[in-house]
C-alpha positions, 0 to 999 in steps of 0.5 A: 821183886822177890816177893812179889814173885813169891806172892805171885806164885802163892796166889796162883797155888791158891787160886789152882787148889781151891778150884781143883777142889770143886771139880771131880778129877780122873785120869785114864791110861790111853795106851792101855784102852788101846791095848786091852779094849775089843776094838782096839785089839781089832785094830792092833791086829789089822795094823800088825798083819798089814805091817807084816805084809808090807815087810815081806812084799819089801824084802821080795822086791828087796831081794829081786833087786840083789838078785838082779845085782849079782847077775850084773856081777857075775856078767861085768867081765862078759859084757862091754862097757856100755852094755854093763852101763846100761844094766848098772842104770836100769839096777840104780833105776830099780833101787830108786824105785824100790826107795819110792816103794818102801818110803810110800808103804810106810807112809801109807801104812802110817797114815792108815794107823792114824785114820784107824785110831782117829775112828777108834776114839770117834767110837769111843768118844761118846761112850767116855763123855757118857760115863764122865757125865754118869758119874759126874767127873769133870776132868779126865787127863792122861795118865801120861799127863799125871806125876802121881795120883790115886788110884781110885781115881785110875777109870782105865779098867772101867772104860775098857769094860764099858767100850767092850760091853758096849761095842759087842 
């Protein structure tokens, strides 16, 4: 059993170097396209200035609901009961609300994050395809995919160039 196991295994190794070598193979680090390219840029700074917006408008609405919560503090030993029932129902209302809100922007925001980096490799997509078919690459990984490789094989810095020269 061993042995065939072995045998196995040395046949797909085989089988996987020899047509590893027929094909020319590059990898690319997509975190760092984003990062460095003109546009992703772009949308790093849209999807920053909306992030920061949506936590300032949070913490205001944050803070009218504590500042609502002292008032009824302050006012428990005046009011009678039911009317203290009453505030303390419409606050649990207000901060069930405000629960909805902020669940709802981060949902919002993420799903605009994701549309916005779906248009950013739709953009870039042809742009890529273009310059693996100009230079003849076969396979293009992820450099989050690769354990090691060489670095003359590393195209990030020439797509960023090309994205960037060609989106001006």
């Amino acid at each position: 059993m061993k042995k065939k196991l072995n045998l196995l295994i040395g046949v797909i190794f085989i089988l996987l170097t020899t047509n590893s070598f027929a094909n020319k193979i590059a990898f690319i680090d997509l975190d760092i396209l984003v990062k460095k390219s003109n546009l992703g840029q772009e949308i790093s700074k849209k999807l920053e200035n909306i992030k920061i917006n949506n936590t300032e408008e949070i913490k205001n609405r944050e803070l009218s609901i504590k500042k609502l919560e002292d008032e009824i503090r302050k006012k428990q030993n005046i009011l009678s009961k039911d009317e203290l029932k009453t505030e303390i129902t419409n606050l649990q209302g207000k901060i069930k609300e405000f629960n909805s809100y902020k669940v709802q922007k981060k949902n919002d925001f993420n799903q605009f994050k994701n549309d916005e980096i779906l248009k950013f490799f739709n953009t870039i997509d042809p742009l890529i395809q273009s310059f693996l078919s100009e230079n003849s690459i076969d396979i293009l990984f992820n450099n989050k995919n690769i354990v090691i490789g060489k670095d003359s094989l590393d195209i990030t810095d020439k797509i960023i160039n090309m994205i960037n020269n060609s989106l001006e």
